[in-house]
C-alpha positions in Angstrom: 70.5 57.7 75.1 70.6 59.1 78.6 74.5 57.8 78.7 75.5 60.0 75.6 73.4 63.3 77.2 75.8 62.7 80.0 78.8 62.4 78.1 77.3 65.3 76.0 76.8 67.3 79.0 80.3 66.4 80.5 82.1 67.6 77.5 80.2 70.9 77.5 81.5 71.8 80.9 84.6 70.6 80.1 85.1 72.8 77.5 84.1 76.3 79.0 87.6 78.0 78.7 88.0 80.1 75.5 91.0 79.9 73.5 91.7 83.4 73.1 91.6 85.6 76.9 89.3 88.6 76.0 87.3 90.6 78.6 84.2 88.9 80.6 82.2 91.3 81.7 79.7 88.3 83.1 79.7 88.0 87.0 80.5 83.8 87.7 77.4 83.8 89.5 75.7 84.7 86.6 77.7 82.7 84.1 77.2 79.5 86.2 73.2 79.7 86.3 73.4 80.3 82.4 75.5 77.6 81.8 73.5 75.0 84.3 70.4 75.8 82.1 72.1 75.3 78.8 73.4 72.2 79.9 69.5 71.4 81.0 68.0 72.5 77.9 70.2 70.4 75.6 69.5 67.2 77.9 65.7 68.0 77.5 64.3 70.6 76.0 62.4 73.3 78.0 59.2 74.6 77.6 60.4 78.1 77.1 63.6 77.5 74.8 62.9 80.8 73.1 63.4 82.9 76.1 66.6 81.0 77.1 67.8 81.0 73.9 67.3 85.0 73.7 68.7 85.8 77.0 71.8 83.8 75.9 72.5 85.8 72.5 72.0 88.7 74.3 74.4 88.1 76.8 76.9 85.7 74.8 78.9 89.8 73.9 79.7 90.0 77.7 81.7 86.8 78.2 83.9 84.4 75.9 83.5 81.8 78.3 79.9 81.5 77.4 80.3 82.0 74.2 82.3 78.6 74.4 79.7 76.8 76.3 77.4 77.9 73.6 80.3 76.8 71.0 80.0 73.1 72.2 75.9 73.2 71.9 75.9 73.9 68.8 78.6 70.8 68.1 76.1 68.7 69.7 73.4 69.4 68.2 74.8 69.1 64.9 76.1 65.5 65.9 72.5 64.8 66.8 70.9 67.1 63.9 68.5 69.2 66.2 69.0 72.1 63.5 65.4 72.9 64.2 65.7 73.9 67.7 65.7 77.7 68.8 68.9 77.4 70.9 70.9 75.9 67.5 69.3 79.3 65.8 70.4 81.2 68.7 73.6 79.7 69.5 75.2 79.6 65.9 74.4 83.3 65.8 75.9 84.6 69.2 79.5 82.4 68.2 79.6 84.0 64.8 78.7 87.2 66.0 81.4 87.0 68.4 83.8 86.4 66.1 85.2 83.9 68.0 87.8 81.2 66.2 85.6 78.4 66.6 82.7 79.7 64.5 84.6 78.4 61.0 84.9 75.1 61.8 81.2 74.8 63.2 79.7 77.1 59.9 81.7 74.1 58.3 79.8 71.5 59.5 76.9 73.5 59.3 76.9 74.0 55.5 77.4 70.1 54.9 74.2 69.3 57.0 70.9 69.3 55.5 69.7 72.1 53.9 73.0 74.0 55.0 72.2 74.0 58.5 69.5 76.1 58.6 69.3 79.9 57.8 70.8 80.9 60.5 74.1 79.0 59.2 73.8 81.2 56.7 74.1 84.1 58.5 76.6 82.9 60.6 78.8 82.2 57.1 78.2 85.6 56.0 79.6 87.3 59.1 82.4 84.9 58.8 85.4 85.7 57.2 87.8 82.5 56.7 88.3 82.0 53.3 87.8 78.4 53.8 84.6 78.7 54.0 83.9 79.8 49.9 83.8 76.1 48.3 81.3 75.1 50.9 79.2 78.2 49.9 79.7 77.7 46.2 78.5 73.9 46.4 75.8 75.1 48.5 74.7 78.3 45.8 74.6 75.0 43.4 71.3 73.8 45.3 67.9 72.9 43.7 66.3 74.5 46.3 66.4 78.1 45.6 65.5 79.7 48.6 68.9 77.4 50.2 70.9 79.0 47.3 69.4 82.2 47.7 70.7 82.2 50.9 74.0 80.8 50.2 74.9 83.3 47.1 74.0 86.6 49.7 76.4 85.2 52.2 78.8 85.1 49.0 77.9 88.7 48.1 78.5 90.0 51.5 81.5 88.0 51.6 82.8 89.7 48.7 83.2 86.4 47.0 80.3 86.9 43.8 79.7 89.5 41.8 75.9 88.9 42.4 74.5 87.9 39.3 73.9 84.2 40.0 71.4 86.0 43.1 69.4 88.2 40.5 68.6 85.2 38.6 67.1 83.3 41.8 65.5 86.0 43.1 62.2 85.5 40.9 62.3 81.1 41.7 61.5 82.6 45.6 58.3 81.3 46.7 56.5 83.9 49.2 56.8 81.8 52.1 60.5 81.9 51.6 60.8 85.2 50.9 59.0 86.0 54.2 61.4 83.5 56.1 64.8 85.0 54.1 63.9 88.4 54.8 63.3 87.8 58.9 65.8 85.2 59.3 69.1 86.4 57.1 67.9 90.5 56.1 66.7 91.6 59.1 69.9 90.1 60.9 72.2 91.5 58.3 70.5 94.9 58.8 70.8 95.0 62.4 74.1 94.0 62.5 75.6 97.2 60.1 76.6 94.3 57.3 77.6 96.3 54.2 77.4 94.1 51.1 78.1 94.8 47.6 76.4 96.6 45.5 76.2 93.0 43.6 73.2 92.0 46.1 70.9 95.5 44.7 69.4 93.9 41.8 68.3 90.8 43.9 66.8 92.7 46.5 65.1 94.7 43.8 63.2 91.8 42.3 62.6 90.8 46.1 61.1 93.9 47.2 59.0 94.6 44.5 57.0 91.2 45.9 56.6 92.3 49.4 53.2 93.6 50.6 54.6 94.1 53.5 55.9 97.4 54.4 58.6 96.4 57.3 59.6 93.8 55.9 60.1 95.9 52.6 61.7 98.6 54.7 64.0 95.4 56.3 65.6 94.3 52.7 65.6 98.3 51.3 68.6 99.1 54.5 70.7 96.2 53.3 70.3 97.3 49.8 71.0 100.7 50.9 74.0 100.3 53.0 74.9 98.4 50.0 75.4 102.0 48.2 71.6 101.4 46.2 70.1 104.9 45.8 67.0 103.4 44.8 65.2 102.2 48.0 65.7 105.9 49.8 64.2 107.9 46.2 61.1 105.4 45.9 60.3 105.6 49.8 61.2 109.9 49.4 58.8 109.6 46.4 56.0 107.5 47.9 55.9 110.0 50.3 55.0 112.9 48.3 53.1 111.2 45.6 51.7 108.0 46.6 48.0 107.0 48.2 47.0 109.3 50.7 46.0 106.9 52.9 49.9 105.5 52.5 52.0 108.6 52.8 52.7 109.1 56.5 53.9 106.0 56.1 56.1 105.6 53.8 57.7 109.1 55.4 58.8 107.4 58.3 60.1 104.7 55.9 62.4 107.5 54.2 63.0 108.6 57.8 63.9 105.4 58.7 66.1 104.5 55.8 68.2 107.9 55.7 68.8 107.4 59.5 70.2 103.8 58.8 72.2 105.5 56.4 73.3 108.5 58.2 74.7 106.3 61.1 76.0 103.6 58.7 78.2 106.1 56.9 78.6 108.4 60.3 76.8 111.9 59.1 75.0 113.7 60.5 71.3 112.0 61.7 68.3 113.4 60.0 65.7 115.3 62.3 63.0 113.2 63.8 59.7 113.0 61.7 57.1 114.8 62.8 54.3 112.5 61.7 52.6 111.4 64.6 52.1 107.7 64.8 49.2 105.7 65.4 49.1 102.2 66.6 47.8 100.8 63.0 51.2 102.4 61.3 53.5 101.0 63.4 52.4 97.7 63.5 52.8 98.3 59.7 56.8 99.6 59.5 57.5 96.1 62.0 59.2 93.5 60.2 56.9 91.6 62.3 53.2 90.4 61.1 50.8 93.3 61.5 48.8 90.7 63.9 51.6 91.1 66.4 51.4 94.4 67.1 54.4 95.6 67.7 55.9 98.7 68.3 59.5 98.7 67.6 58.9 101.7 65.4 57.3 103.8 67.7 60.3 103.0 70.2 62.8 104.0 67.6 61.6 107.4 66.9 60.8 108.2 70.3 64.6 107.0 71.3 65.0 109.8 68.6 63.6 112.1 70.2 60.5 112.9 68.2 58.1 115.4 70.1 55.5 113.4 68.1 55.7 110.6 69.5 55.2 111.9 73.4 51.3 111.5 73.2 51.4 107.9 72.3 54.1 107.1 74.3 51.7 108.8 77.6 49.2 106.2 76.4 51.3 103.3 77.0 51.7 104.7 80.9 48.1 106.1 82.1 48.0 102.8 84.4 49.1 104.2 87.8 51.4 100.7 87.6 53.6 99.9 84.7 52.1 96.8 84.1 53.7 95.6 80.7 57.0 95.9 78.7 55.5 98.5 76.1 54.4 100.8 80.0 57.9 100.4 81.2 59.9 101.2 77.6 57.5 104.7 77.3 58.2 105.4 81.1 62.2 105.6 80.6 62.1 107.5 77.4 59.5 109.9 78.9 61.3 110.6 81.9 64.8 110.5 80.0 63.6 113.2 77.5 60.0 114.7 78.1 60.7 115.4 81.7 58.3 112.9 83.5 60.3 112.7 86.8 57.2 111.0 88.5 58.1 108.2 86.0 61.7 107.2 87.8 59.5 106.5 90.9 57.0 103.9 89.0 60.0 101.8 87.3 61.6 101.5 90.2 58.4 100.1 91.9 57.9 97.7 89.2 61.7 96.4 89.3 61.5 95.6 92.7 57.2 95.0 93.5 55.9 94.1 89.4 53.4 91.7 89.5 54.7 89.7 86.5 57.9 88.6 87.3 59.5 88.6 84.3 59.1 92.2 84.3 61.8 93.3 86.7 65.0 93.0 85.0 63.5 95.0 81.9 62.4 98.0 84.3 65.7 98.0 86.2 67.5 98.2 82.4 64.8 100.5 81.5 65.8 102.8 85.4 69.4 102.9 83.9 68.2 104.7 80.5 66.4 106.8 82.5 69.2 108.3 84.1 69.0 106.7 88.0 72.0 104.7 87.1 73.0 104.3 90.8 69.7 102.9 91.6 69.5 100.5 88.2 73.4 99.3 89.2 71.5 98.4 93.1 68.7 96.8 92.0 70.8 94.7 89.4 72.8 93.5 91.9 70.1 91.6 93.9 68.7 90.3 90.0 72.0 88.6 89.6 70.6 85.7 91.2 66.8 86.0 90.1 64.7 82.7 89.6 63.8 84.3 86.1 66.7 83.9 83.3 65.4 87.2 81.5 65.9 88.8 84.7 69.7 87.9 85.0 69.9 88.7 81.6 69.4 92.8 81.7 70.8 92.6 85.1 73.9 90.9 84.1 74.0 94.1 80.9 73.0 97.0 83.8 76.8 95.5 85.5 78.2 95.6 82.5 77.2 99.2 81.6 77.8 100.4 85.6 81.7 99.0 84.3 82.0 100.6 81.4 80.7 98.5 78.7 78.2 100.3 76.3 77.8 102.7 79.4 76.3 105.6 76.7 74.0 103.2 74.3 70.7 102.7 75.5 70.4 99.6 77.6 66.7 98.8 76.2 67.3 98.3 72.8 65.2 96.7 70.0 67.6 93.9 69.6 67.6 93.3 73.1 64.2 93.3 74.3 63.2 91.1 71.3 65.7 88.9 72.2 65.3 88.7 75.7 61.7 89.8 76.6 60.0 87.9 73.3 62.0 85.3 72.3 62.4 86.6 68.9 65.6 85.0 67.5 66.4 87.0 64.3 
């Protein structure tokens, strides 16, 4: 066993050059350190995978050559069937997202694994677009197990390759505990990353909704369906509003908000105004494709990187510690001194990129300097991160270098994606 980790380990370093030449906007510093610690986590797996595994999709855009190096991991781990680990997850996503020319023949060997190689082969099928790929997909639509053909016939629809009526009639075999996984695992992906399917996949997602309790997760499946050209999701979220439970309606406002924005910048309009409801902590825990118990805010960020007035008081909440002493303190601090004019607010990231107590912290408040407009002082401070002990660190710092050259420059550094990725280790 430890001969064939070395051999594996070899033939991962020996494969770092991409086929294709494209751009690599990662330093070689940077790119070494990476690479050393995928190497290390595929010869024994680390304690904090998820992290690694995060930092590495969210940098895998910047280089090719990583993406390669990520390339081979997967490879190995299918040879040795770790399809359970986070890095496979994360891996198989980052090469399919990158569109590189390797992801067909690893999605291949994917699909023939058991259960299809995992969800997140799925995915990585549905972004693909080799037509190779659609008898693998068929056999695998074929399955008993109907949250694996579930799966299967949506990468078909979005693929253009069903007309989707082989997906309405699974949709009511779903169990809930697969539902849950399908909708974080393959939706919430697809939503994210702007896949428009057919109209084909509505009537699926129909049956599938009208199951979930859940209100992000319900707002999660209602953007694909609407991207999809589905009027329905955006009327029964505009009705809800007007005329459901009281208790419910501020709610389901920002869902309409929420959906007409995805649409809005799907189809390149005009965005709607920012909702004026204020939010409370209980509501956006609620609009999280997240468990409620986790408590998370991406809402809240969202319309505040909107620019809704209505979020400023919740937002000064988050920062009445005179240090910024957690991710949700630093995110508030850059959008309030980016847009509510809290200058005072420059001064306290930039302490807590260079003195924060929790280490982990530093690279996410230099990102978070950059959004707040003291780009020269985010591009310095990155520079030293480069070479931090922490991998999330080198992770934002790595993406303030490739903003100060011209990559994504004008996005928001700090985004949803992102910080899940990197700062929580959520994969989807």
């Amino acid at each position: 066993m430890a001969r064939e980790v070395r051999v594996a380990s070899d033939s991962v370093k020996a494969r770092r050059a991409p086929s294709v030449a494209r751009a690599e906007l990662l330093s070689k510093i940077a790119r070494s350190r990476l690479e050393d610690d995928l190497d290390k986590a595929i010869e024994r797996r680390p304690a904090a995978e998820a992290k690694l595994a995060g930092a590495l999709r969210a940098i895998a855009p910047l280089s090719p050559h990583l993406r390669a190096s990520l390339a081979e991991a997967v490879s190995i781990m299918l040879r040795r069937g770790s399809l359970s680990r986070e890095l496979y997850a994360s891996s198989m996503r980052a090469v399919a997202e990158g569109g590189d020319e390797q992801a067909s023949s690893l999605i291949k060997r994917a699909l023939a694994a058991d259960q299809a190689g995992g969800t997140s082969a799925l995915f990585a099928a549905a972004l693909c677009k080799d037509p190779s790929l659609a008898p693998l997909l068929g056999k695998v639509a074929a399955s008993r197990q109907s949250h694996v053909a579930f799966g299967a016939e949506t990468a078909r629809v979005v693929r253009g390759e069903s007309n989707g009526a082989l997906l309405s009639s699974l949709a009511p075999m779903i169990k809930e505990s697969h539902r849950i996984a399908l909708c974080i695992e393959l939706f919430v992906p697809l939503a994210r990353a702007g896949v428009s399917a057919s109209i084909g996949v509505a009537p699926a997602l129909c049956v599938v909704r009208g199951a979930e309790r859940h209100l992000g997760r319900w707002l999660a499946l209602a953007s694909v369906a609407a991207r999809a050209g589905d009027p329905d999701p955006v009327a029964e979220a505009a009705r809800k509003a007007l005329d459901g439970p009281a208790s419910s309606r501020a709610a389901w406002s920002l869902v309409h908000w929420g959906l007409s924005d995805t649409l809005a910048a799907h189809s390149g309009s005009p965005r709607p105004a920012p909702p004026e409801v204020r939010p409370t902590v209980e509501v956006m825990a609620r609009l999280s494709d997240r468990p409620s118990s986790d408590r998370d805010m991406s809402f809240l960020f969202r319309i505040a990187a909107a620019r809704a007035l209505a979020a400023r008081p919740m937002l000064e909440s988050l920062v009445q510690s005179p240090q910024l002493s957690d991710e949700s303190a630093i995110r508030a601090a850059s959008l309030l001194a980016r847009d509510h004019g809290r200058d005072d607010l420059r001064a306290a990231l930039a302490a807590a990129a260079t003195g924060a107590r929790r280490e982990e912290l530093k690279g996410l408040a230099v990102a978070a300097l950059w959004d707040a407009g003291a780009r020269d002082e985010a591009r310095a401070f990155a520079e030293e991160l480069v070479e931090a002990r922490h991998v999330g660190n080198v992770a934002w710092a790595s993406i303030v270098r490739a903003a100060a050259a011209g990559a994504g420059r004008d996005e928001m550094l700090v985004s949803e994606t992102r910080f899940r990725w990197i700062q929580l280790g959520w994969l989807e």
